[in-house]
C-alpha positions in Angstrom: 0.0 0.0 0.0 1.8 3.6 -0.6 -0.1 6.7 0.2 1.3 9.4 -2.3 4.2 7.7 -4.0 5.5 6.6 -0.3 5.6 3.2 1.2 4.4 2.1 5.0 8.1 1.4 5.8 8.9 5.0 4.5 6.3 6.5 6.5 6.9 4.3 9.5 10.7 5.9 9.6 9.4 9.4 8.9 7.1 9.2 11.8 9.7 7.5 14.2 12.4 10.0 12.8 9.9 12.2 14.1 8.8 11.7 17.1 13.0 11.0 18.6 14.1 14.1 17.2 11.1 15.9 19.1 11.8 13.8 22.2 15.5 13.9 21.9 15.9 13.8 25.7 16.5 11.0 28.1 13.6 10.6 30.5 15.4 12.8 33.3 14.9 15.6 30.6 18.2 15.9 29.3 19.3 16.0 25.7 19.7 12.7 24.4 23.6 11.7 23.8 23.7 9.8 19.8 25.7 7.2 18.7 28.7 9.2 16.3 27.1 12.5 16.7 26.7 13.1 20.1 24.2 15.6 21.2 24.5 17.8 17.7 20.7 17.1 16.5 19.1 18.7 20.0 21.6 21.6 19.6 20.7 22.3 16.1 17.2 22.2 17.2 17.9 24.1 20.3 19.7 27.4 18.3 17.0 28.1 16.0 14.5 28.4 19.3 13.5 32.1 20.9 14.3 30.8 24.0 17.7 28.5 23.4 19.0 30.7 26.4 16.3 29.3 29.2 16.5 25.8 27.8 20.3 25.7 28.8 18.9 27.2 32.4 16.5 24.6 32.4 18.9 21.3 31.4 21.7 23.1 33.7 19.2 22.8 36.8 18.1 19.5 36.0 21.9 18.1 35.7 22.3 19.5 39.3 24.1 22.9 38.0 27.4 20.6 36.2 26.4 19.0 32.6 28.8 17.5 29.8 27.7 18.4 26.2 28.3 15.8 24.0 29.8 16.6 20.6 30.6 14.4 18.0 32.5 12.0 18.8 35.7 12.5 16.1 35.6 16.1 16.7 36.8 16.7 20.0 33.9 19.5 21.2 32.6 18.2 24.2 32.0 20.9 26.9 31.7 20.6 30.4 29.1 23.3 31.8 29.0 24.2 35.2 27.0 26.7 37.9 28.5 25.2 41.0 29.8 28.0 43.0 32.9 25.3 44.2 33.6 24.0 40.9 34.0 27.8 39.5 35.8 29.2 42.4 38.7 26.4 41.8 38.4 26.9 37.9 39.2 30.6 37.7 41.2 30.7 41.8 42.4 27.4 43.1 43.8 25.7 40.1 43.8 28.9 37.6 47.3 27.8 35.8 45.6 24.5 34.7 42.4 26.6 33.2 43.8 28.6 31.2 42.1 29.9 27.7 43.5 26.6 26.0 45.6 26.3 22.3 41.5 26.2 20.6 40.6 29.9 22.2 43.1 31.8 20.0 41.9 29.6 17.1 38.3 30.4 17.7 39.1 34.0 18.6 41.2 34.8 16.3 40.2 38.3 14.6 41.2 39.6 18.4 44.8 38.6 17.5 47.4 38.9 20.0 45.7 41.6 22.4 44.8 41.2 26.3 41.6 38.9 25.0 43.7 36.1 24.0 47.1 36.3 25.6 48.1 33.9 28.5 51.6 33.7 30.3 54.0 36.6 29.9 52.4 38.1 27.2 48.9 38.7 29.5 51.0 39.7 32.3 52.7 42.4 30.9 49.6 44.2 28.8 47.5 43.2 31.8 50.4 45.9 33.9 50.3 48.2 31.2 46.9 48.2 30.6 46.7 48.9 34.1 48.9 51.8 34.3 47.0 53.2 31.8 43.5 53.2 32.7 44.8 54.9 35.7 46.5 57.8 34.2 45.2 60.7 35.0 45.5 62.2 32.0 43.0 59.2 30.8 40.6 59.9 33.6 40.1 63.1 32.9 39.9 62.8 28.8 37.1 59.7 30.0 35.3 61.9 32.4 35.0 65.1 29.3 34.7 63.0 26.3 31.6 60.8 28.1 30.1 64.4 29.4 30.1 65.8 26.1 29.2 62.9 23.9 25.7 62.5 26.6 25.2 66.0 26.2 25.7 67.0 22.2 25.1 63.1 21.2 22.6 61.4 23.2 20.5 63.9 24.6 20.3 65.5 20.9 19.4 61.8 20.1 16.2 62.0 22.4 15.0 65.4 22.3 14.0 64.7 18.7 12.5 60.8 19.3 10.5 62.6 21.9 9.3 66.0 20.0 8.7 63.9 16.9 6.7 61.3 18.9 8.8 59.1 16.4 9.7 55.1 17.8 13.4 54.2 18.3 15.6 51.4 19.2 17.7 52.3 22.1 20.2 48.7 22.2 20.8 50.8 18.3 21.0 54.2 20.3 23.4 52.4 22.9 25.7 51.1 20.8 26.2 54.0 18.8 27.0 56.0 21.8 29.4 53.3 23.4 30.5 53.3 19.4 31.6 56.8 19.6 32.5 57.4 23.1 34.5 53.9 23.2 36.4 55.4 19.6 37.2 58.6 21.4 38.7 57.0 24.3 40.9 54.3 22.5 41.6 56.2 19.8 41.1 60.0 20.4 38.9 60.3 17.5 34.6 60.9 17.2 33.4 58.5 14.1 29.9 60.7 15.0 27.5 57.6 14.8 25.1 59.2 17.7 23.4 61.5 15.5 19.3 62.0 14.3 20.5 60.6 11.1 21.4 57.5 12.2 24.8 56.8 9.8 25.2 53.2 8.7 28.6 52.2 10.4 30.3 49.4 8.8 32.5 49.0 12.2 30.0 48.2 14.5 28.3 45.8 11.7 31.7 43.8 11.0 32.0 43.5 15.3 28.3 42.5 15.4 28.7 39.6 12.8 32.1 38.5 14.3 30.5 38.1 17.9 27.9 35.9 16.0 30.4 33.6 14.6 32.4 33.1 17.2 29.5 31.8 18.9 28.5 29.8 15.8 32.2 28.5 16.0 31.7 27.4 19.8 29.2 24.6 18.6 30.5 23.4 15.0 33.3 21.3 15.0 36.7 23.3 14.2 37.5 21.0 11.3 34.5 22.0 9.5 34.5 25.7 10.1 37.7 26.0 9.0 37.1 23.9 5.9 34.3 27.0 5.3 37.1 29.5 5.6 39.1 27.7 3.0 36.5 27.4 0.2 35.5 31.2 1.6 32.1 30.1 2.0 28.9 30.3 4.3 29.7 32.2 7.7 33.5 32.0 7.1 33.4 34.4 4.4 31.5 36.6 6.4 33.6 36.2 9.0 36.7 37.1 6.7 34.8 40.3 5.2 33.9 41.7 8.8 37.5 41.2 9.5 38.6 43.1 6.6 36.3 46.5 8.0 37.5 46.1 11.1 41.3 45.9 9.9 40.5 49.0 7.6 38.8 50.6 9.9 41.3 50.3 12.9 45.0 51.0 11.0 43.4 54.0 9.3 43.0 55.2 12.7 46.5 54.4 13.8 48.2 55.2 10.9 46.0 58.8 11.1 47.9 59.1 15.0 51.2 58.4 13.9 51.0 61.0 11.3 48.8 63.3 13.7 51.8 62.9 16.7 54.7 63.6 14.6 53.1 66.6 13.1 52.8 67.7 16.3 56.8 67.1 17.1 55.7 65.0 19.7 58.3 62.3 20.6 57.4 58.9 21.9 58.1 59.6 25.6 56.7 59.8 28.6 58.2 63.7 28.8 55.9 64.8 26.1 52.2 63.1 27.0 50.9 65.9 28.2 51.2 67.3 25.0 50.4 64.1 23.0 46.9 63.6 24.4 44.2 61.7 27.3 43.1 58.8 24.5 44.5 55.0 25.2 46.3 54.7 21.8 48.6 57.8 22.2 49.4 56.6 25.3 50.3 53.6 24.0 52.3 55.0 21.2 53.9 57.6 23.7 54.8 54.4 26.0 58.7 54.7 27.0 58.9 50.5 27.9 59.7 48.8 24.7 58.8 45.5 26.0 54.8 45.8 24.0 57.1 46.4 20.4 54.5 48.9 19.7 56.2 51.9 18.1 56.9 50.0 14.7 54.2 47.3 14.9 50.7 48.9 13.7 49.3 45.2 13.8 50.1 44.9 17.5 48.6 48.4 17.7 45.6 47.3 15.8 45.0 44.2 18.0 45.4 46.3 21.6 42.6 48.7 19.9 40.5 46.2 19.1 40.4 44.6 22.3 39.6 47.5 23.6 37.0 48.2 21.7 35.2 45.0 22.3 35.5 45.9 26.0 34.0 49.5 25.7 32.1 49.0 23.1 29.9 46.1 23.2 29.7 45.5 27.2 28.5 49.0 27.9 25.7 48.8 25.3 24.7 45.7 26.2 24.2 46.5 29.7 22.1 49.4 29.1 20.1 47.9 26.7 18.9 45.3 29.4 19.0 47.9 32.1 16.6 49.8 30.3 14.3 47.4 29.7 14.0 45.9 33.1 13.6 49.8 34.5 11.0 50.4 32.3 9.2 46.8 33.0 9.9 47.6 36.8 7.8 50.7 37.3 8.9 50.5 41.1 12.7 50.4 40.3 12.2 53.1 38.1 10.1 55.4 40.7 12.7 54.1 43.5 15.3 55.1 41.3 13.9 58.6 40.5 13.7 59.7 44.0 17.4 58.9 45.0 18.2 61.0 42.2 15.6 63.7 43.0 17.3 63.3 46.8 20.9 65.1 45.3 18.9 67.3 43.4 19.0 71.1 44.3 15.6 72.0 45.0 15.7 74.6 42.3 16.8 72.4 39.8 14.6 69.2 40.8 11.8 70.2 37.6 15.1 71.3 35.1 16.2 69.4 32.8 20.1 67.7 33.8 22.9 66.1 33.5 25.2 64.6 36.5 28.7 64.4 37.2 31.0 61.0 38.5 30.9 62.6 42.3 27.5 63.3 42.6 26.1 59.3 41.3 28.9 57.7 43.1 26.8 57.1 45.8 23.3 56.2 45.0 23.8 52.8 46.3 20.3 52.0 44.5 21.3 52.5 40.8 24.4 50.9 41.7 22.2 47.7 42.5 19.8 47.9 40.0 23.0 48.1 37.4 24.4 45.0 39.1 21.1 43.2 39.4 20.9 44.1 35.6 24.1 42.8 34.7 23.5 39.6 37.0 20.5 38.8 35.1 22.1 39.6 31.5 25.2 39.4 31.7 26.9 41.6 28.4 29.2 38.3 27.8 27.1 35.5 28.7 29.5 32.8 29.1 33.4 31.8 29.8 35.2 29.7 27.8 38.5 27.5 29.7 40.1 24.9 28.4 41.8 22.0 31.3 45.7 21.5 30.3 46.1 18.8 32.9 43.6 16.2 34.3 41.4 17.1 36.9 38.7 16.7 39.3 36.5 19.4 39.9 35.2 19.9 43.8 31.7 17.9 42.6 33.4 15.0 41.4 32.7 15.9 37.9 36.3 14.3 36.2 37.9 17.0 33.7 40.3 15.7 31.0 43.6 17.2 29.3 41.8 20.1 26.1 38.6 19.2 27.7 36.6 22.4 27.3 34.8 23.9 30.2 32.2 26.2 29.8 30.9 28.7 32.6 27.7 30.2 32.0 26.7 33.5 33.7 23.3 33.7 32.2 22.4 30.3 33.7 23.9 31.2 36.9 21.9 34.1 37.4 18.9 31.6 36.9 20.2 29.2 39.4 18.3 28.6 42.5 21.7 27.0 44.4 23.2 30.0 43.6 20.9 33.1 44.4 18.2 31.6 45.7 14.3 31.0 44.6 13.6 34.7 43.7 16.8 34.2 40.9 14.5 34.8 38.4 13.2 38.5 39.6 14.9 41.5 38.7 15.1 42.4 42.3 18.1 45.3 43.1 17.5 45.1 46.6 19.5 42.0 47.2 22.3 43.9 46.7 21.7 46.4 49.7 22.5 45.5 53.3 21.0 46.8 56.2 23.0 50.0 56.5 22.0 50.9 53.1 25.2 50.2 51.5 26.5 47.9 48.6 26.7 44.3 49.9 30.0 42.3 49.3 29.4 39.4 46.3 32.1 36.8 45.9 33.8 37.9 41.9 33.3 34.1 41.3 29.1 34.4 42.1 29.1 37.4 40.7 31.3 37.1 36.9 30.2 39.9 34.9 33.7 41.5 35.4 35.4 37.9 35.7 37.5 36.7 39.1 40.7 35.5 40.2 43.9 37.3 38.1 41.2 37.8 35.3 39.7 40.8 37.2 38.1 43.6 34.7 40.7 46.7 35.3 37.5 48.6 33.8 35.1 47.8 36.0 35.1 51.1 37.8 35.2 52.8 34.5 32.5 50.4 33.2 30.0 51.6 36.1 30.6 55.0 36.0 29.7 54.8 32.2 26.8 53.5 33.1 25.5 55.8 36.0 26.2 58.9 33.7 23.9 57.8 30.8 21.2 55.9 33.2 21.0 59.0 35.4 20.7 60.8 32.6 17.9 59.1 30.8 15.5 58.0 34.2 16.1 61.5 35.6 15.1 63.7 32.4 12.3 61.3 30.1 10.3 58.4 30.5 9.8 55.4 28.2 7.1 53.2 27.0 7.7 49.9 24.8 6.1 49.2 21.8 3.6 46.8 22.1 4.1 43.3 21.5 7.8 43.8 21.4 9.6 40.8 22.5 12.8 41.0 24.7 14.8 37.8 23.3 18.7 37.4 24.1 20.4 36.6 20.5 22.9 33.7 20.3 26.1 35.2 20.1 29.2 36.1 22.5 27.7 39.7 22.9 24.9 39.2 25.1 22.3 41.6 22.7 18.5 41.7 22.1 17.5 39.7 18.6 14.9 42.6 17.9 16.1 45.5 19.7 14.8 47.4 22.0 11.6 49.5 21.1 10.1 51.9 22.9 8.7 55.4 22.6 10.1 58.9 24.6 8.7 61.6 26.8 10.3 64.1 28.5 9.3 64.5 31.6 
């Protein structure tokens, strides 16, 4: 008997092909570990889902908070996920020589080059020191503190006066990342690439970084052979990947190349005796850098690389976090009012119904937009995952056995979600359990709390990341309100830049 053109056997199979790849779970709930392939058919059904994020929560808490991913079984891509507080406080303190980013990270990540993001040993250690030295300049500081004043006040302000006198909709995770864009540019490199205007400028840059962050996540999942077999034959998301590279490469040494010329016409010497003249942006205190031990004066790709990373870090983080901040605000009408009146509180009473802008001293402490910026970045965190690779064997604190190039995974976005970890309410967007009883900040382990990694790790911008963030948050709560579109949905997109798939939507009033 055949029912159009196909016989019962044919249809049996379809129907049984069926019904395991829609079970594709063992009956504890977890994804189902195939012969050869491992578990690659419930990841390929599990990326194209809207919620691919909250599954991982959800398999994570049913695994106990520890869970090997299964790859296939010639391509060496198992993964070793784990929550437990123990397991990650070892990982990234106890044992951090053995968990280190591992021969496969630089493969992976390897448009960031040689920079801070993918060196280990000496090479870490000593842009790590220099990096340091640096961000603490305070010829930096200051140039930080005028260029993010001034980019909020002629950029972004500019930016929502006209949304709100035009009644017209905008994205603000588009808005955010233009200003981080621009303010992130003038930092690094001392120059304004004026993205954050009403005209809204296609910027190839910020394009090129979005589709490499996609990638690379695409590369965490596809075994290495086969993506680089794409790059090859310059096909499919390798070629991409390879034309995004290109921008950013074009982009980046024109702006060095532009320094070295700008520097010398100047007569300035690379010294430390002449910085004051050079200027307050990171690359001309790089190129100004006495120590030759960075070989940066006659090595533009080094110089390209070090920018680069930096501009992942400024860039991408910052608008990310506000873009989730934002949201939660506006969804939180009780954070947002809570928020207003400790603003309203260091306020002038003349100025309290005027529009304004605020300075780093007088945010610095409003202990509650400091928590609701860390409960933010808790619940979504800008870089949603950590990626180690064991060089030794090892056994982690639950038992859980870790072989040699065995790569482990640690995901914040699950972590926030984990009820061993912050307890039942993990879920709610709740700033308050970062306020003790005096009112102050409360103390959060780095390793519970990763959004500005632990152990040697340690973000060195993580006091310059939240004072980014108070100055435009202030800004925006104090002077308009918000109101999404409806129907929008707030969806995290798969990629290594924790971003929304749809944007962020809303309509502006001032107030």
């Amino acid at each position: 008997m055949e029912v159009l053109g196909l016989g019962l056997f044919e249809i049996a199979i379809a129907v049984i092909s069926f019904y395991l790849i829609r079970k594709m779970r063992y009956d504890d709930g977890l994804p189902w570990n195939w012969p050869l392939v491992g578990m690659v058919p419930w990841i390929m059904k599990t990326r194209i889902r809207q919620d691919a994020f909250d599954i991982g929560v959800a398999d994570l808490g049913r695994a106990g908070g520890t869970f090997l991913l299964r790859g296939p079984w010639f391509a060496n891509t198992d993964m070793l996920f784990t929550t437990d507080l123990a397991n990650i406080r070892s990982i990234l303190y106890d044992k951090y020589e053995i968990y280190q980013k591992g021969s496969d990270f630089k493969v992976i990540f390897d448009v960031f080059g040689d920079g801070i993001f993918n060196a280990e040993g000496h090479s870490w250690r000593n842009q790590r020191r220099h990096a340091q030295v640096l961000l603490n300049h305070h010829q930096f500081r200051n140039y930080l503190t005028k260029t993010s004043k001034e980019k909020i006040e002629n950029g972004l302000i500019v930016i929502m006066d006209h949304v709100a006198n035009n009644g017209h909709v905008v994205d603000m995770q588009d808005v955010f990342q233009r200003l981080s864009f621009d303010t992130t540019c003038m930092f690094v490199t001392g120059y304004d690439p004026m993205s954050l205007s009403p005209e809204f400028p296609e910027v190839p840059f910020s394009k090129a970084m979005d589709a490499v962050e996609q990638i690379i996540f695409t590369r965490h999942v596809v075994p290495q052979s086969l993506w680089k077999l794409l790059r090859c034959l310059s096909i499919g998301f390798e070629r991409k990947m390879m034309e995004a590279q290109k921008t950013l490469n074009d982009v980046l040494y024109t702006y060095i190349s532009r320094k070295r010329v700008e520097l010398r016409s100047k007569g300035v010497e690379y010294s430390h005796e002449n910085k004051d003249e050079a200027g307050g942006d990171l690359l001309t205190l790089y190129l100004t850098e006495e120590d030759k031990s960075l070989d940066l004066k006659n090595d533009d790709k080094f110089a390209k690389d070090i920018v680069l990373n930096h501009m992942l870090a400024g860039r991408d983080t910052t608008s990310s976090a506000l873009t989730w901040f934002l949201w939660l605000v506006i969804t939180h009408p009780k954070v947002e009012a809570k928020i207003r009146e400790e603003i309203k509180a260091i306020t002038p009473p003349d100025e309290a119904q005027k529009r304004r802008l605020f300075s780093d001293e007088e945010l610095s402490n409003l202990s509650y937009l400091h928590a609701a910026l860390s409960e933010a970045l808790r619940l979504y965190p800008p870089v949603p995952f950590q990626h180690k690779e064991a060089s030794e064997a090892d056994i982690l604190p639950t038992g859980h056995h870790v072989r040699p190039k065995l790569r482990v995974m640690v995901p914040m976005y699950a972590m926030a979600r984990m009820v061993h970890v912050w307890g039942k309410d993990c879920w709610e967007f709740k700033p308050e359990r970062w306020i003790g009883k005096d009112g102050s900040i409360k103390h959060v382990p780095p390793h519970k709390f990763l959004s500005f990694n632990a152990g040697p790790r340690t973000c060195l911008g993580k006091n310059v990341a939240y004072s980014q963030l108070k100055l435009v948050a202030a800004a925006l709560i104090h002077n308009y309100s918000f109101q999404l579109v409806e129907g929008h949905l707030a969806t995290p997109t798969l990629s290594m830049i924790l971003y929304m798939k749809h944007g962020l939507k809303v309509r502006v009033k001032n107030r």
